[in-house]
Legacy VTK file of the C-alpha trace (Angstrom):
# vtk DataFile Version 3.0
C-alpha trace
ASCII
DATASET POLYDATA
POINTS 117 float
0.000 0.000 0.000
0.903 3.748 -0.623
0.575 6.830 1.814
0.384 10.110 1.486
1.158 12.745 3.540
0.539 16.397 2.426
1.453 19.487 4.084
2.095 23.130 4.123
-1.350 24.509 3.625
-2.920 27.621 5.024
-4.155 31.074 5.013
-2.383 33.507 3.021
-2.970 36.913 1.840
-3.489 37.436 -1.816
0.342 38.182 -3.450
2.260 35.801 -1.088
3.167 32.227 -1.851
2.754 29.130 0.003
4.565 25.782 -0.896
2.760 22.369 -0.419
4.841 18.632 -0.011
3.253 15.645 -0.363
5.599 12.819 0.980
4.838 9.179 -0.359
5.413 5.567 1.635
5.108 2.047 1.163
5.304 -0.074 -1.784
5.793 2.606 -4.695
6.954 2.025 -8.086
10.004 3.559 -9.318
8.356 4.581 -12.738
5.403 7.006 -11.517
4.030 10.049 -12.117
2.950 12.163 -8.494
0.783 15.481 -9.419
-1.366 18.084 -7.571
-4.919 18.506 -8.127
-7.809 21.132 -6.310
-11.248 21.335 -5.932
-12.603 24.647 -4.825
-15.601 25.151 -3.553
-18.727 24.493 -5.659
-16.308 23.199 -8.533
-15.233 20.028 -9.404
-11.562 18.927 -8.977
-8.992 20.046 -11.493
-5.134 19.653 -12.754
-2.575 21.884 -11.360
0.270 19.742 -12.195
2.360 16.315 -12.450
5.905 15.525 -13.019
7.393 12.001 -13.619
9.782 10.024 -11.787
12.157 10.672 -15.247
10.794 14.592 -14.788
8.334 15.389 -17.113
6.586 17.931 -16.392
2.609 18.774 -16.625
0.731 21.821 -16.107
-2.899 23.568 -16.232
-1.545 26.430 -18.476
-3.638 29.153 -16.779
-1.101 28.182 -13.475
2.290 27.467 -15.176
3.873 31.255 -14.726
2.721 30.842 -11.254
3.097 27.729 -9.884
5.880 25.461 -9.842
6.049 21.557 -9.194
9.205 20.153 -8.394
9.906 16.541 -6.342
12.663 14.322 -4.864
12.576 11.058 -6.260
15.072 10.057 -3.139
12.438 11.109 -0.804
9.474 10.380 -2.760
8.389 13.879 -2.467
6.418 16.235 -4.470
6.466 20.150 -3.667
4.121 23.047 -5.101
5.653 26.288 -5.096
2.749 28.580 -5.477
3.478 32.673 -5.612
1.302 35.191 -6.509
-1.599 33.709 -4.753
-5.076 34.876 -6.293
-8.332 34.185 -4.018
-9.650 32.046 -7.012
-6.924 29.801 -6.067
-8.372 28.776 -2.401
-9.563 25.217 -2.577
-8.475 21.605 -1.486
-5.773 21.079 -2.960
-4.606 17.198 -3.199
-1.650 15.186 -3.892
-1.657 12.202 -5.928
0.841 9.320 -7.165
0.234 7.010 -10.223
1.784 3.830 -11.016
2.340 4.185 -14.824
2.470 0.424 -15.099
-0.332 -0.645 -13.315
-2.457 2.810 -13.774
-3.587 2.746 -10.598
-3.302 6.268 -8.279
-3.735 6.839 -4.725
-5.140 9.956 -3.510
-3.530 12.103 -0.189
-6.626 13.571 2.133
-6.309 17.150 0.632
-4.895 20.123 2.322
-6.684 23.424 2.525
-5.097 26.875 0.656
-7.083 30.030 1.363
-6.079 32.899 -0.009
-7.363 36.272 1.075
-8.184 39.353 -0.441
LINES 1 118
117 0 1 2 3 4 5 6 7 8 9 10 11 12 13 14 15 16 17 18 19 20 21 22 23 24 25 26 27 28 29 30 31 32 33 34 35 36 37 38 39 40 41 42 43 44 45 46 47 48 49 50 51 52 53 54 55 56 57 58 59 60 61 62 63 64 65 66 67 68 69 70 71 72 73 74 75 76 77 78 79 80 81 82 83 84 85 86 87 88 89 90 91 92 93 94 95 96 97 98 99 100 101 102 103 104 105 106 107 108 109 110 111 112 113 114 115 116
């Protein structure tokens, strides 16, 4: 099995930055692709961005100048760098990790951003 741990939520005025990790344990295959996803409120859950275990990067375009995904494959860590935080962006946002051989995922329990105006 595969946990997730995500962290580094919170409140933060509208401008600043906040930067989320998502730590992964257990039985995880080397070949993967871990991502961040959000649901805000009243919306359904959408892409902010993936990278590989080999690095390839994914993003929603609307986010890419802002945001910036990054991870340590020795760690099995994913990080969100998020500046110039915009109120639309408050949601749930949640970590993920995919097995690409097996296409299966496991989900992390979400951790809330709130960004004030």
């Amino acid at each position: 099995q595969v946990q997730l741990v995500e962290s580094g939520g919170g409140l933060v005025q509208a401008g600043g930055s906040l930067r989320l990790s998502c730590a992964a344990s257990g039985s995880i295959d080397s070949i993967n692709a871990m991502g961040w996803y959000r649901r805000a409120p009243g919306k359904q859950r959408e892409l902010v961005a993936t990278i590989t275990s080999g690095g390839t990067i994914n993003y929603e375009d609307s986010l890419k100048d802002r945001f910036t995904i990054s991870r340590d494959n020795a760690k099995n860590t994913v990080y969100l760098q998020m500046n110039s935080l915009k109120p639309e962006d408050t949601a749930v946002y949640y970590c993920s990790i995919s097995s690409l051989a097996t296409r299966t995922s496991v989900w992390g329990q979400g951790t809330q951003v709130t960004v004030s105006s």
